[in-house]
C-alpha positions as CSV (number, residue, x, y, z in Angstrom):
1,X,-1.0,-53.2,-52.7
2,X,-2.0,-50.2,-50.5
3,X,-4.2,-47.5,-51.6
4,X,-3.5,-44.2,-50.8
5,X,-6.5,-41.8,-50.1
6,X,-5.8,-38.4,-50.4
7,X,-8.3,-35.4,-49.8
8,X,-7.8,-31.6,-48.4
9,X,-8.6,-30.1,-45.8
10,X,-9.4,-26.6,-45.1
11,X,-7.2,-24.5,-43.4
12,X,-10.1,-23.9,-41.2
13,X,-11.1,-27.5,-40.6
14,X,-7.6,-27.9,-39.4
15,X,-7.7,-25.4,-37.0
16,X,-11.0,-26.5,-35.6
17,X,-9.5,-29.9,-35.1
18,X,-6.5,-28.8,-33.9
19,X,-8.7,-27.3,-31.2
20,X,-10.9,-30.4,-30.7
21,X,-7.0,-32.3,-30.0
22,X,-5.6,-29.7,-28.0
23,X,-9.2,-29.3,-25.3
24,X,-9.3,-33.3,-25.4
25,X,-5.3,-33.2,-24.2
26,X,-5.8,-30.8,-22.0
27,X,-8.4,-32.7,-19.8
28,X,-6.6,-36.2,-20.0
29,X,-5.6,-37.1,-16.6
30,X,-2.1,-37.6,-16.4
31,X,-2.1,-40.8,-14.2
32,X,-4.5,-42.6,-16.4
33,X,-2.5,-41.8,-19.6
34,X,1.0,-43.1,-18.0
35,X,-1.0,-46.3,-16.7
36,X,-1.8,-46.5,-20.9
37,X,2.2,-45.9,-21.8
38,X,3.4,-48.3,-19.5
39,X,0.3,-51.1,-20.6
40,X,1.7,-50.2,-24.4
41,X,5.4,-50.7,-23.3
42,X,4.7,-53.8,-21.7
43,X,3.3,-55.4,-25.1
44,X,5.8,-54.2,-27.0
45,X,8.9,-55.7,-24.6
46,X,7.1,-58.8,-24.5
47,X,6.6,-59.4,-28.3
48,X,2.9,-59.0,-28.3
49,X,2.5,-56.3,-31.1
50,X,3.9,-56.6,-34.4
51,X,5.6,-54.2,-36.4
52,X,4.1,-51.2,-38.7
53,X,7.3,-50.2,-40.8
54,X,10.1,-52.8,-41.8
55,X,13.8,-52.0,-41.8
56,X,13.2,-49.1,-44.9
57,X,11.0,-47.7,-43.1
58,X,7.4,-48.8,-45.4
59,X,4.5,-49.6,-44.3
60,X,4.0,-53.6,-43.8
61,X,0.3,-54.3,-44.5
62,X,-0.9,-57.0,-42.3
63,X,-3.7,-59.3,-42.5
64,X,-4.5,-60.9,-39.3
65,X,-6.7,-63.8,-39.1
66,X,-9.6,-63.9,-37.3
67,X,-10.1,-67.6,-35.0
68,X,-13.9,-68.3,-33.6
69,X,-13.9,-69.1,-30.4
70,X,-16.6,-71.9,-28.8
């Protein structure tokens, strides 16, 4: 079963993140962010991700083994 946390946030913590988002977009370059998209759209088209929601649209909580390598 999944927890759900739930907390408030000040209006004026929102806006000061809000701000912190918005300056960190701004100074993204573009080229390097579409290089990310396309990296992200390759591993979903080739079945290398696996799904958040199912078919109704809740969350599927995963657990993902993890295998030691040598």
């Amino acid at each position: 079963m999944c927890e759900m946390l739930i907390f408030e946030e000040a209006f004026e913590e929102i806006a000061a993140d809000e701000t912190l988002w918005d300056a960190q977009f701004a100074a993204t370059d573009a080229a390097k962010l579409d290089a990310l998209i396309a990296s992200v759209e390759t591993e979903i088209n080739e079945g290398k991700t696996l799904a958040m929601f199912d078919e109704r649209g809740e969350f599927i909580e995963t657990r993902i083994a993890r295998i030691a390598c040598d």
